[in-house]
C-alpha positions as CSV (number, residue, x, y, z in Angstrom):
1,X,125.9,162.7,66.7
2,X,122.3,161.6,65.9
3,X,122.3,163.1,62.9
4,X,126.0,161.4,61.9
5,X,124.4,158.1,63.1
6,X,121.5,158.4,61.3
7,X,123.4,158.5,57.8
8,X,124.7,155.1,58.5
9,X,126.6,152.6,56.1
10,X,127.2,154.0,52.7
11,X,129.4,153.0,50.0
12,X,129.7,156.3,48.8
13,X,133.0,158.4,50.7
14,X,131.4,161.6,52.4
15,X,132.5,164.0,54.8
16,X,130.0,165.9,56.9
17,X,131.4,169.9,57.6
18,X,130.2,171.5,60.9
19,X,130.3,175.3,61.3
20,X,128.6,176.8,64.9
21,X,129.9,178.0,68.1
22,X,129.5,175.0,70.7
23,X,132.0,172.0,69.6
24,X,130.9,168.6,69.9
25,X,131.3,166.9,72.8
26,X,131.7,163.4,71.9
27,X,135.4,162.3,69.8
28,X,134.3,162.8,66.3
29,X,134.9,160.1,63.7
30,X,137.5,161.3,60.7
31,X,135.1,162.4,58.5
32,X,132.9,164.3,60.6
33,X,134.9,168.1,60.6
34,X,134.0,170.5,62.9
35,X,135.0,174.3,62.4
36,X,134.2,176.6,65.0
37,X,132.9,179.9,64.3
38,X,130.1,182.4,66.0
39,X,129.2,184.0,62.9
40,X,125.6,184.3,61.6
41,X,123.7,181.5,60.5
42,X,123.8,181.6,56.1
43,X,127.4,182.4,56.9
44,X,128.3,179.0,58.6
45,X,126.5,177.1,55.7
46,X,128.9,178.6,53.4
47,X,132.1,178.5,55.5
48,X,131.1,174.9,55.4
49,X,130.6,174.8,51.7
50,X,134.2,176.7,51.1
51,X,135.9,173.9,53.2
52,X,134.4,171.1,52.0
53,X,136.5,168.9,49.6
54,X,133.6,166.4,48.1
55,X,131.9,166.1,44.4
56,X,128.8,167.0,45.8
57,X,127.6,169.2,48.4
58,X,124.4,168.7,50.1
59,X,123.3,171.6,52.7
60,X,121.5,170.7,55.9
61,X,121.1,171.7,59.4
62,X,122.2,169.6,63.1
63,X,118.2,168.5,63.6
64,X,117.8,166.7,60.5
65,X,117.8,162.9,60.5
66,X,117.6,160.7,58.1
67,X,115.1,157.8,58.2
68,X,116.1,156.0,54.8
69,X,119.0,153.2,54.7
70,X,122.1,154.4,52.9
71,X,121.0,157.7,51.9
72,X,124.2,158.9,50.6
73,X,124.6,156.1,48.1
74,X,121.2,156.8,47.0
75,X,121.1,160.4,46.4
76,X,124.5,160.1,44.6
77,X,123.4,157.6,42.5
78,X,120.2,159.3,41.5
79,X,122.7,162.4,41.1
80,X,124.9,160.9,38.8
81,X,121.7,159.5,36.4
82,X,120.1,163.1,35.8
83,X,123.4,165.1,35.9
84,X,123.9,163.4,32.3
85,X,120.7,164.7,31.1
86,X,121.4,168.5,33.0
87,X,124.4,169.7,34.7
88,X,122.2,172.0,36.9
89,X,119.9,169.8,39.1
90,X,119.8,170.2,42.7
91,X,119.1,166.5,44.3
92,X,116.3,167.1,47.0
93,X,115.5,164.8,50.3
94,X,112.2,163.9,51.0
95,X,109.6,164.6,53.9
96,X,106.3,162.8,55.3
97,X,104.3,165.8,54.5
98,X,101.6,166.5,51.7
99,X,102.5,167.3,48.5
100,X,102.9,171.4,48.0
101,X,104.8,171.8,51.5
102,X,108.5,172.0,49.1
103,X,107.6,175.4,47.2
104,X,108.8,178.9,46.6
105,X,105.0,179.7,47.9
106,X,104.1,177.1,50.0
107,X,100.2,177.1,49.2
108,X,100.6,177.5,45.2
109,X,101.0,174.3,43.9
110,X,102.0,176.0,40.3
111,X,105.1,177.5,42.6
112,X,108.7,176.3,41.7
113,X,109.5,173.5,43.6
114,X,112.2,174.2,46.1
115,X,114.5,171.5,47.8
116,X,114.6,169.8,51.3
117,X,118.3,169.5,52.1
118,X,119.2,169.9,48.3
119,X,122.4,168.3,46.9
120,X,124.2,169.8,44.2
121,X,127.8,169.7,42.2
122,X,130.7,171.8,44.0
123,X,131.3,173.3,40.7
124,X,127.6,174.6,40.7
125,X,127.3,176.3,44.2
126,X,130.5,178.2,43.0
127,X,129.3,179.3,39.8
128,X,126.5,180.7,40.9
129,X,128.3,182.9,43.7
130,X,127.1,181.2,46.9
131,X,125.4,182.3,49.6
132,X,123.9,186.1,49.1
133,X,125.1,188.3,52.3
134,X,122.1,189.6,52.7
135,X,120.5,186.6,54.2
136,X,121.1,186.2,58.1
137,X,119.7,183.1,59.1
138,X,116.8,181.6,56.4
139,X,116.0,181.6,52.9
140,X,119.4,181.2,51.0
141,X,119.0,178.0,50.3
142,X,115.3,179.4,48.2
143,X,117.3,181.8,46.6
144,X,120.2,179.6,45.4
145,X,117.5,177.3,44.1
146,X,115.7,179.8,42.1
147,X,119.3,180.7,40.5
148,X,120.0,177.4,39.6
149,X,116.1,177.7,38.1
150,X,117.4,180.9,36.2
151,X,120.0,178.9,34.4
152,X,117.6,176.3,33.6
153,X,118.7,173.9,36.4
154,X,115.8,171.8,38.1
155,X,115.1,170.6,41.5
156,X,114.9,166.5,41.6
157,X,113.4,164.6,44.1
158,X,115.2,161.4,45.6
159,X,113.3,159.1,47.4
160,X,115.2,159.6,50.8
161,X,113.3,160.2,54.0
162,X,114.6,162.4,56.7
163,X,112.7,163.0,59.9
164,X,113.0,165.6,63.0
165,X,114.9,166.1,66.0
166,X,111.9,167.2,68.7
167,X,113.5,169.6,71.0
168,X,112.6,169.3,74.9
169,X,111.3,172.6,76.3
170,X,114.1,172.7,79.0
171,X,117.1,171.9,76.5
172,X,119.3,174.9,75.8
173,X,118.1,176.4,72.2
174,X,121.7,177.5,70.3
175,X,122.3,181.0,69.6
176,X,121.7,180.3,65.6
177,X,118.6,178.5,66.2
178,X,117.4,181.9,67.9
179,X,118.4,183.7,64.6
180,X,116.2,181.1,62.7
181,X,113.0,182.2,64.4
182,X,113.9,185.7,65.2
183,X,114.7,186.4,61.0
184,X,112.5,184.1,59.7
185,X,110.0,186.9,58.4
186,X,112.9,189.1,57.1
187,X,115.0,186.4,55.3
188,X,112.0,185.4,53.4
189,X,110.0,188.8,52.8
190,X,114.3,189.3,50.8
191,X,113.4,185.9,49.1
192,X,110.0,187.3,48.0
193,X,111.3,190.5,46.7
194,X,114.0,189.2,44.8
195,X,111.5,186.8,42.8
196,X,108.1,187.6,42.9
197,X,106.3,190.7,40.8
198,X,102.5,190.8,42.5
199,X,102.6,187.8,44.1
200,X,104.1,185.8,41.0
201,X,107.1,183.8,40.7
202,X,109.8,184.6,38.0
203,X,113.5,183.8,36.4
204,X,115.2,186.9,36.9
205,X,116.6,187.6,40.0
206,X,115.9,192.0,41.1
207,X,119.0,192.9,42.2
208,X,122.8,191.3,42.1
209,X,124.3,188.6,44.0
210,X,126.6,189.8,47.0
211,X,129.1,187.0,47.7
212,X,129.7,186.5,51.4
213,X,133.6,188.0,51.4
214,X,137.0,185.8,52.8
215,X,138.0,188.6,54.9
216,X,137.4,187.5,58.9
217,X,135.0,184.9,57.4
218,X,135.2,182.9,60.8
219,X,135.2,185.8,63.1
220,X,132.5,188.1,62.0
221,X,129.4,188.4,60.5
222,X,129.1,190.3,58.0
223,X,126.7,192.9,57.7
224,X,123.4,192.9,57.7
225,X,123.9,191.1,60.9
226,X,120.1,191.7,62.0
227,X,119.5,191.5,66.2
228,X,123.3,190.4,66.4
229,X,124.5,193.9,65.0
230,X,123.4,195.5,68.5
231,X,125.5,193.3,70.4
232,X,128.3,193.3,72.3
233,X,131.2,191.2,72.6
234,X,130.2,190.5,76.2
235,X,126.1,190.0,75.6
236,X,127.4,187.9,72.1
237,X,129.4,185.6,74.4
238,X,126.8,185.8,77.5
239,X,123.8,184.6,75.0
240,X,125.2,181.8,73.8
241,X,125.7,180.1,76.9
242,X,123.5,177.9,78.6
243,X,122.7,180.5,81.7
244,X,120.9,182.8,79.2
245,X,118.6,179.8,78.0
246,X,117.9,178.7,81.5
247,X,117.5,182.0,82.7
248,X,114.8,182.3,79.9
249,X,113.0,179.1,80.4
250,X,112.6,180.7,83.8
251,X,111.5,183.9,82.7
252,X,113.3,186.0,85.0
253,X,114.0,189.2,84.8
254,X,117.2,189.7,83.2
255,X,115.8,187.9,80.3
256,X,113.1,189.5,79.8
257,X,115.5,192.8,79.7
258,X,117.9,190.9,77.0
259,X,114.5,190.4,75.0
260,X,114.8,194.1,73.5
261,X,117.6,192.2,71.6
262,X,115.2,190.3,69.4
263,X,114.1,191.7,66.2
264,X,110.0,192.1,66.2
265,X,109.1,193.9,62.9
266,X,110.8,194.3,59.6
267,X,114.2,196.1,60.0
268,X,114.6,199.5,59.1
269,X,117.5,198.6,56.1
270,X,115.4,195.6,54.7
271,X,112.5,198.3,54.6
272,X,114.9,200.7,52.6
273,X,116.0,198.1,50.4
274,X,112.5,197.0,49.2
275,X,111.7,200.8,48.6
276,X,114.9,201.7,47.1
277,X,114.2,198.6,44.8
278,X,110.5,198.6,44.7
279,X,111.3,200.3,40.7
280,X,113.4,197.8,39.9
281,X,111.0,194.5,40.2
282,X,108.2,196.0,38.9
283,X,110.1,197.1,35.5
């Protein structure tokens, strides 16, 4: 709800989609939709961007806050200017850090220029197939931007501020935010391979785009499913509940035996698929 707050008065209609496995507690307004699911991370954004009914869709996560006065009015309207000029833009939010932090290689300046909380058409996010599968928790959203790039979209930036939520050290951590840490090397070293040859950025994506499939969208992740995969329905509900986190504040002993659960090193089928591929990127 602090993130719903923080959006405040707009002109502009807007709905605000929410895809995880803990439902709100408070009585949401009318636009603010809440779809439960348990599924892995990259797959809630896209539930979230099949059920949405708006113009414009603009992907962001339940710690971000906006510090700019009517920053859907203002992102629309900058929208709506440079969509005339190119159909393929991807509005992006703005942050209080130096210049450089928003790049496909966050210390090359000459990078692409990848969006905070990018907004972009409907019609866009479906033509260019989605979310990729193969992305668990992080770096979709680097990915989707470097297709729009590939059909010679561009990334604007809007002059709307958004801050961070801090997160106490005692407050129960949600079973995606988990994912977030625990795939954050894998989801990007996928990023990487799919658009850099030696260290250098290009246009032409290495392998396919696998659409995320309707089939059991809400009930199942669908493979890869990284540390979930090795999980029972049992541990999968026991993990997300507020026990487990306590218990690993704590640092007791069962948690530290429900650590072998957590992903450590590159998995052995991201491994395969930058081998198997290796030919293809460097062709």
């Amino acid at each position: 709800m602090g993130l719903y707050e923080s959006i405040g008065e707009n002109e502009t209609a807007f709905e605000l989609v929410f895809v995880g496995p803990n439902a709100p507690k408070e009585d949401l307004p009318e636009n603010f939709i809440y779809i439960k699911s348990n599924v892995k991370p990259a797959q809630c954004w896209e539930i979230a961007a099949r059920h949405a009914t708006g113009e414009l869709l603009m992907y962001f996560a339940d710690d971000l806050l906006f510090i700019t006065d009517r920053p859907i009015d203002k992102v629309y309207q900058l929208y709506t200017e440079k969509v005339r000029e190119n159909d393929k833009i991807i509005v992006s939010l703005n942050y209080h850090l130096p210049y450089g932090w928003n790049r496909l290689i966050q210390d090359d300046i000459n990078s692409p220029v990848t969006p905070l909380a990018g907004s972009l058409s409907a019609s866009l996010w479906h033509e260019i197939g989605g979310i990729d599968k193969n992305f668990i928790a992080l770096g979709w959203d680097l990915d989707l931007t470097m297709r729009v790039y590939s059909l010679g979209g561009e990334v604007v930036m809007s002059d709307v501020y958004v801050g961070e939520e801090v997160e106490l050290p005692d407050k129960p951590r949600s079973r995606g935010s988990r994912l977030l840490s625990d795939h954050k090397t894998t989801d990007i070293a996928r990023v990487h391979h799919l658009w850099l040859t030696d260290g250098k950025p290009h246009f032409d994506r290495a392998l396919p785009v696998e659409p995320l499939l309707d089939a059991d969208m809400l009930i199942r992740s669908q493979p890869p499913q990284g540390r979930w995969s090795h999980e029972s329905d049992f541990v999968s509900k026991f993990i997300t509940s507020s026990i487990y986190y306590r218990l690993k504040y704590w640092r007791s002993g069962v948690a530290g035996r429900l650590d072998r659960f957590r992903i450590r090193k590159i998995p052995t089928y991201v491994r395969k698929l930058l081998d198997k591929n290796a030919g293809n990127i460097n062709g």
